[in-house]
C-alpha positions as CSV (number, residue, x, y, z in Angstrom):
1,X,-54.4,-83.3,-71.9
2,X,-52.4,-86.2,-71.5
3,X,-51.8,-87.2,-68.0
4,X,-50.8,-90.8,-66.2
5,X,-51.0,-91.5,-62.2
6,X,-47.9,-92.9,-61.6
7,X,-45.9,-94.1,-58.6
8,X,-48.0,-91.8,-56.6
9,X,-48.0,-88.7,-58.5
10,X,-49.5,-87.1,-62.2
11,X,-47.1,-86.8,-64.9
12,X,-47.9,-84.5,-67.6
13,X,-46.5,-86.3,-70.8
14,X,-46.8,-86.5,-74.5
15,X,-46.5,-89.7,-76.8
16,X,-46.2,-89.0,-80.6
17,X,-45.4,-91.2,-83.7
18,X,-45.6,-95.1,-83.6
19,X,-42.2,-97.3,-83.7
20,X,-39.5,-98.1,-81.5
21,X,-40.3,-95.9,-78.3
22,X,-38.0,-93.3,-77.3
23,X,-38.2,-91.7,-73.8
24,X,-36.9,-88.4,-73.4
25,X,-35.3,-87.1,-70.3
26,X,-34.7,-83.4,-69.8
27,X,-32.9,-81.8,-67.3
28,X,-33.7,-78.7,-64.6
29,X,-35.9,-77.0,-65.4
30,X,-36.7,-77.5,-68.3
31,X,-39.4,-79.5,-69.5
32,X,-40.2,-81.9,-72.2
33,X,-40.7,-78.8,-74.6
34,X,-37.0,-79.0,-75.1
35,X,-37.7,-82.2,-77.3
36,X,-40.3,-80.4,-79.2
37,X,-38.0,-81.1,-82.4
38,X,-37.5,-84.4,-81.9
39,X,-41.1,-84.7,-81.6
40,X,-42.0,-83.2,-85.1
41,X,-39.1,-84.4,-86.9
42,X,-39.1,-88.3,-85.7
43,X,-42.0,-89.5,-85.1
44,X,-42.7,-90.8,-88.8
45,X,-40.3,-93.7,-87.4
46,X,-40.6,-93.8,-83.8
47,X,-42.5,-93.8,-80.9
48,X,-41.3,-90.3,-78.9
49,X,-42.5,-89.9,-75.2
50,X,-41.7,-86.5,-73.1
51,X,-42.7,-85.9,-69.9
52,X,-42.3,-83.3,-67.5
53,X,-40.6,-84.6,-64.1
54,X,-42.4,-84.3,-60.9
55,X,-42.3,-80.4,-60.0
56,X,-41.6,-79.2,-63.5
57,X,-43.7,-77.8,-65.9
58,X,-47.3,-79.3,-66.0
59,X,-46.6,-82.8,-63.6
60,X,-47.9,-82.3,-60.3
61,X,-45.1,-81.3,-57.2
62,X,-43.8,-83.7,-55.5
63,X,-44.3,-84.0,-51.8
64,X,-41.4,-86.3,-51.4
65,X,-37.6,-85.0,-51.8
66,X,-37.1,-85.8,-55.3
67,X,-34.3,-88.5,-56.0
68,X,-32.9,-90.0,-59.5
69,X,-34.3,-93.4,-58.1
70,X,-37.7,-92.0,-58.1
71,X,-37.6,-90.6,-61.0
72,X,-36.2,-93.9,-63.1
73,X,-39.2,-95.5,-61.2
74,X,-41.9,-93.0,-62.3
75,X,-40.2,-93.4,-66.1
76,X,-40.4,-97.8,-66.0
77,X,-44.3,-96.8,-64.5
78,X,-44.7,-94.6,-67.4
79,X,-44.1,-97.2,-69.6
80,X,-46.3,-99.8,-68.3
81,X,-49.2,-97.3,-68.1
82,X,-48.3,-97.0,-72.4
83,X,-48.0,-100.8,-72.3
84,X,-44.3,-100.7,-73.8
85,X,-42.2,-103.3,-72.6
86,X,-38.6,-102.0,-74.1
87,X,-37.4,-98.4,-74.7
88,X,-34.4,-96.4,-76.0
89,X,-33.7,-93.4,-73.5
90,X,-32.5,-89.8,-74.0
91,X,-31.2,-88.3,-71.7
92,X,-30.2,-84.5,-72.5
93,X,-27.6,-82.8,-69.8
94,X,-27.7,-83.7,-66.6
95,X,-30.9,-85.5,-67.3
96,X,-28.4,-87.9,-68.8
97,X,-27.4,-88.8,-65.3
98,X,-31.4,-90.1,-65.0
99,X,-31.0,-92.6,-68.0
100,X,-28.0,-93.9,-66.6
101,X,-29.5,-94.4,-62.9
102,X,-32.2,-95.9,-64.9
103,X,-29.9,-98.5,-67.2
104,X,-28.1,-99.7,-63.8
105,X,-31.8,-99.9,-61.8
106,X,-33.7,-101.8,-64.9
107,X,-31.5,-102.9,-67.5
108,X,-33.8,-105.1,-69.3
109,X,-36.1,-103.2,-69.5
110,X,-34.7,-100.9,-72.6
111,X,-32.9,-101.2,-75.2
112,X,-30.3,-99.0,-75.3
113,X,-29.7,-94.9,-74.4
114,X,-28.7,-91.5,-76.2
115,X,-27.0,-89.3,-73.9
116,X,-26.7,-85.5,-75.4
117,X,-24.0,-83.7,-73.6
118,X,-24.3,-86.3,-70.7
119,X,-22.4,-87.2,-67.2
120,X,-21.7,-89.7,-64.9
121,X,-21.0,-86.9,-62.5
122,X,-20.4,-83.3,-62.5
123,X,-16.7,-82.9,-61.4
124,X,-16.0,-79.2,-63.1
125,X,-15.9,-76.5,-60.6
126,X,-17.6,-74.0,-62.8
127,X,-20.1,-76.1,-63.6
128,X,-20.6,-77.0,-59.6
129,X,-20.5,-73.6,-59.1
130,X,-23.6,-72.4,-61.8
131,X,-25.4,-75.8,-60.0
132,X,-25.3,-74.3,-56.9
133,X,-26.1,-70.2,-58.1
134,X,-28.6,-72.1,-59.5
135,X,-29.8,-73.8,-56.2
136,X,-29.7,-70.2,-54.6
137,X,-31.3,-68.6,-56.9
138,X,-34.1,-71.1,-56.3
139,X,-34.3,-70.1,-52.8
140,X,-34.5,-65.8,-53.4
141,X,-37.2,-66.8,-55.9
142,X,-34.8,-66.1,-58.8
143,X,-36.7,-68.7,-60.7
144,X,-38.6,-66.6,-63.3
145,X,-34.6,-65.2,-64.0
146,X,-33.3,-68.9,-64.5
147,X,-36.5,-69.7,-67.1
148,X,-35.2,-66.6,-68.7
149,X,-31.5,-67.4,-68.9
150,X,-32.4,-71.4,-69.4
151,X,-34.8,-70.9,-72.7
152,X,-33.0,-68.3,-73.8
153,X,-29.5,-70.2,-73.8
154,X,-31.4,-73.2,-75.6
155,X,-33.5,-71.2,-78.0
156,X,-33.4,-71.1,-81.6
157,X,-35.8,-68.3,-82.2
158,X,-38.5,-66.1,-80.2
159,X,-41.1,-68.8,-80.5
160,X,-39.2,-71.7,-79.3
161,X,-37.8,-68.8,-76.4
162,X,-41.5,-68.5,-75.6
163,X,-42.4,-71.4,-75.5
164,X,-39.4,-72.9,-72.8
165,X,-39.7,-69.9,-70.8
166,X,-43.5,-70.4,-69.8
167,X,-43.3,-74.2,-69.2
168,X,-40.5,-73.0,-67.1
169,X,-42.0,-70.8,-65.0
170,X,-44.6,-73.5,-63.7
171,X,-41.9,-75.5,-61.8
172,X,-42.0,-75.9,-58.6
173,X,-38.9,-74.0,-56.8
174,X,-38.5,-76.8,-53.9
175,X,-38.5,-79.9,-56.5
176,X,-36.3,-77.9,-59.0
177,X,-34.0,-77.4,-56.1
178,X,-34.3,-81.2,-55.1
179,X,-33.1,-81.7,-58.7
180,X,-30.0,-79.7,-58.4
181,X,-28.5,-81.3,-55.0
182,X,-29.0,-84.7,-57.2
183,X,-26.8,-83.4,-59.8
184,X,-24.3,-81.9,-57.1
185,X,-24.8,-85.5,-55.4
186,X,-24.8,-88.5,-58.4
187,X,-21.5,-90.7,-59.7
188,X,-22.1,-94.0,-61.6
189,X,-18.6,-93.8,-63.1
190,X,-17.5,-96.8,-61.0
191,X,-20.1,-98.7,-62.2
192,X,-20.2,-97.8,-65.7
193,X,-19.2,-101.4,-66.8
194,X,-21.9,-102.7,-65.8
195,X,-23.6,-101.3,-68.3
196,X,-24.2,-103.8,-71.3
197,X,-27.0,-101.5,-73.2
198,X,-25.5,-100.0,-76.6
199,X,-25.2,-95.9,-75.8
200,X,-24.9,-93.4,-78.6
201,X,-22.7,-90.5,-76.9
202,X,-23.5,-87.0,-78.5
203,X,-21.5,-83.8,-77.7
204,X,-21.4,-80.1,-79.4
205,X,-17.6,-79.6,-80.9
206,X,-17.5,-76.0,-79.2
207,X,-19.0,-77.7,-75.5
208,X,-15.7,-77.9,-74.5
209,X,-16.4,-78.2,-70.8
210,X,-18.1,-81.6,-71.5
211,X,-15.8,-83.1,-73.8
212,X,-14.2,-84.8,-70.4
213,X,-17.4,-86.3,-69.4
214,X,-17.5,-87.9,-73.1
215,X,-14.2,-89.3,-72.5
216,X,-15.1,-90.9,-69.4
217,X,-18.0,-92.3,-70.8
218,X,-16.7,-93.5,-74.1
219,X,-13.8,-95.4,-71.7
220,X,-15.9,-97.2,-69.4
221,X,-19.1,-98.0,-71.2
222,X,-18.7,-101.4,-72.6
223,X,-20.9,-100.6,-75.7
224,X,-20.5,-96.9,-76.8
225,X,-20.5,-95.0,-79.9
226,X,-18.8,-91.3,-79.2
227,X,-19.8,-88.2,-81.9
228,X,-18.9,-84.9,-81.5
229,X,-21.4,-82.6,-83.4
230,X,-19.5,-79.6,-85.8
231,X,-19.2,-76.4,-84.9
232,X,-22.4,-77.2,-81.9
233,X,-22.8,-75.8,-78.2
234,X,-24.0,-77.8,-75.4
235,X,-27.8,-77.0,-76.1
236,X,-28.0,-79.2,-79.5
237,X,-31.4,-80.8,-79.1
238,X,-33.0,-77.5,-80.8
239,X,-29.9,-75.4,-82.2
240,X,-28.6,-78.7,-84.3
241,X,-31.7,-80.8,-84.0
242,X,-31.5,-82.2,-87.7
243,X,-27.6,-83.4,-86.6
244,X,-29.2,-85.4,-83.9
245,X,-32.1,-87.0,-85.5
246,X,-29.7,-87.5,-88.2
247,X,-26.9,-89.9,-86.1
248,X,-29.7,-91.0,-84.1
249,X,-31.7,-92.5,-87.1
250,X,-28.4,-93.8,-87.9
251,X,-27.5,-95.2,-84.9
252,X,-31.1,-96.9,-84.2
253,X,-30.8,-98.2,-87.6
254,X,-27.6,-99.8,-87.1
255,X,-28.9,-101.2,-83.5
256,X,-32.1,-102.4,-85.1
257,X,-30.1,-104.6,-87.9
258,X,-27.6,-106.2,-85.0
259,X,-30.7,-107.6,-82.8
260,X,-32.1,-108.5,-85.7
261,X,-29.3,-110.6,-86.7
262,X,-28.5,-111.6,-83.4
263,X,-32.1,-113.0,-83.1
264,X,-31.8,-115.2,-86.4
265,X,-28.3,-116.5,-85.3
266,X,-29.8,-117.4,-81.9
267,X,-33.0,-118.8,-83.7
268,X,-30.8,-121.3,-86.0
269,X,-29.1,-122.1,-83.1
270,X,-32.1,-123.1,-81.5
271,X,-32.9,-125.0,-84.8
272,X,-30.0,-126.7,-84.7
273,X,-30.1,-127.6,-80.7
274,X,-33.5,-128.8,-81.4
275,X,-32.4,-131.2,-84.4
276,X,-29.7,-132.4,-82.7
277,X,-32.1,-133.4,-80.2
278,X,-34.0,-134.9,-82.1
279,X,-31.5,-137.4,-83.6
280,X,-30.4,-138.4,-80.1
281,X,-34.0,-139.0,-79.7
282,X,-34.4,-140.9,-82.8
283,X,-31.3,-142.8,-82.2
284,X,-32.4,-143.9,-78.7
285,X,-35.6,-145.2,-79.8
286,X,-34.3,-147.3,-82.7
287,X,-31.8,-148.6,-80.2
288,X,-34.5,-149.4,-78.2
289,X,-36.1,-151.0,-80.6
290,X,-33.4,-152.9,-82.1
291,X,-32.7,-154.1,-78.3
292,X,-36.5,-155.1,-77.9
293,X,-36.5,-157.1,-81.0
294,X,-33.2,-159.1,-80.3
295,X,-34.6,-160.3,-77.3
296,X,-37.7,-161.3,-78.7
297,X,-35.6,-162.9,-81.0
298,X,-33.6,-164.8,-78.3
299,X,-36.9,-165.6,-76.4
300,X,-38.4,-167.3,-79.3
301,X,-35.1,-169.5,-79.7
C-alpha cells in the first residue's frame, strides 16, 4: 500500500495518472475516497494525488493537536517525497480552507487551486452549529453515526456509501475533533489579496448556504473564476463529478495555454534584452577600436 513518512507521521495516499499533479484535499472525516471519481475519470491527463490527513482513514493519528499549518506542511512534504515541484490543489468543503492556508504559507510552490464549495471562514450559524454537534458527537463516541450521515449525504449509490462509510470509521475521534475546532477557528478573508494563484471557484446551484462564501471569495481573490453547477448540492465531487472534471479540464486547459504564452512573451523578451545587449557590446568594442586605431594613428604622425 502506498505510504510516505512525512513531517513526522505516515500518510496513507494514492497517486494515479501522469500530467499536471493535482492534490486533493478532503474535509472531516472523510477521506481521500471522496475523490474516487476524480481518480478514474482524470487521470488520462493528470497526475491526481489523495491522501488521507493525519487521524483519518488509513494515515497514522497524530500525537500533536492537529492544525491547518501542519497539515499544508505534511501536503509541500508530500510532494517532495513524489518529487513534484508545482501542484494545482483541491480543496473540497472545508478542506478548501487547507488549500488556502497552503497558497498563503507556499505560494510558489503550486500553480493554482479548485475550491469545491469552499470558505475562507465559516460565518453561518447553522453551519457553526452542525460543526460543533459534530465536535460533540466526537466526544459520546457518535462517530460511527457521523460516517453514516457523512457517506450517506455524499453518496451516489450503495457502493460508493460503502465504500466512505468504512474509510470513515477508521478516523481517529481526537484528530477528527482537532479538525473541527480548525474549521470553528480559521479566517484568511483579510488576506485574500494576497493571493496571486489563479482559483477556479465551484459551487452546487441548490448549496444555497455557501453561495455567500463564493461571493466573498470571487470579490477578494485577485485571480478567480466563479461557477455555479445546475441544479447541484454541496456534495458535487461524486453526485456531479463529470460537471467538475468537465470545468476543471477546462479551466486547466485555459491556465495551461496563458503560462505557456506568458513563457514565450517573457522568452522573446529575454531575446530581445539579450540582443540589445549585444549591440551595446558590439558598439563599445568598435568604439574601442576605432579609438585605439586613431591614436595609433596620431602616434605614428
Amino acid at each position: 500500500m502506498p505510504y510516505g513518512d512525512v513531517n513526522g507521521t505516515t500518510l496513507y495516499y494514492e497517486s494515479v495518472g501522469q500530467g499536471i499533479p493535482i492534490v486533493c484535499i478532503h474535509p472531516i472525516l472523510l477521506t481521500g475516497e471522496i475523490f474516487s471519481y476524480q481518480r478514474a475519470s482524470l487521470s488520462d491527463r493528470y497526475q491526481i494525488i489523495t491522501f488521507d490527513i493525519r487521524g483519518h482513514g488509513k494515515s497514522r493519528f497524530s500525537k500533536q493537536p492537529l492544525t491547518y499549518s501542519m497539515i499544508a506542511e505534511d501536503i509541500r512534504q508530500l510532494l517532495d517525497t513524489l518529487g513534484i515541484a508545482q501542484a494545482y490543489l483541491c480543496g473540497y468543503s472545508v478542506g478548501g480552507q487547507i488549500a488556502l492556508e497552503a497558497l498563503l504559507t507556499d505560494p510558489d510552490r503550486y500553480l493554482g487551486a479548485i475550491l469545491i464549495g469552499g470558505t475562507s471562514e465559516l460565518t453561518d450559524p447553522i453551519q457553526r452549529s452542525l460543526v460543533w454537534i459534530a465536535h460533540l458527537l466526537c466526544g459520546l463516541k457518535g462517530k460511527r453515526l457521523l460516517s453514516a450521515i457523512d457517506a450517506g449525504g455524499n453518496a451516489d449509490n450503495l457502493r460508493i456509501f460503502k465504500t466512505l462509510y468504512e474509510s470513515c470509521n477508521l478516523g481517529n475521534v481526537l484528530n477528527l475533533a482537532q479538525y473541527n475546532e480548525q474549521v470553528l477557528g480559521f479566517n484568511c478573508t483579510n488576506r485574500l489579496h494576497e493571493i496571486q494563484a489563479p482559483v477556479l471557484l465551484l459551487y452546487g446551484q441548490r448549496d444555497t448556504r455557501f453561495h455567500r462564501y463564493a461571493r466573498v471569495l470571487q470579490t477578494k481573490l485577485p485571480n478567480s473564476t466563479l461557477h455555479f453547477i445546475n441544479g447541484a448540492p454541496h456534495q458535487i465531487p461524486t453526485k456531479h463529478a463529470a460537471d467538475v472534471d468537465g470545468l476543471l479540464r477546462l479551466w486547466i486547459g485555459g491556465q495551461t495555454t496563458k503560462l505557456s504564452k506568458q513563457q514565450n512573451e517573457n522568452n522573446h523578451r529575454d531575446r530581445e534584452v539579450g540582443e540589445q545587449q549585444s549591440f551595446k557590446e558590439q558598439h563599445t568594442h568598435l568604439e574601442q577600436r576605432d579609438h585605439f586605431e586613431q591614436q595609433s594613428f596620431d602616434e605614428h604622425q
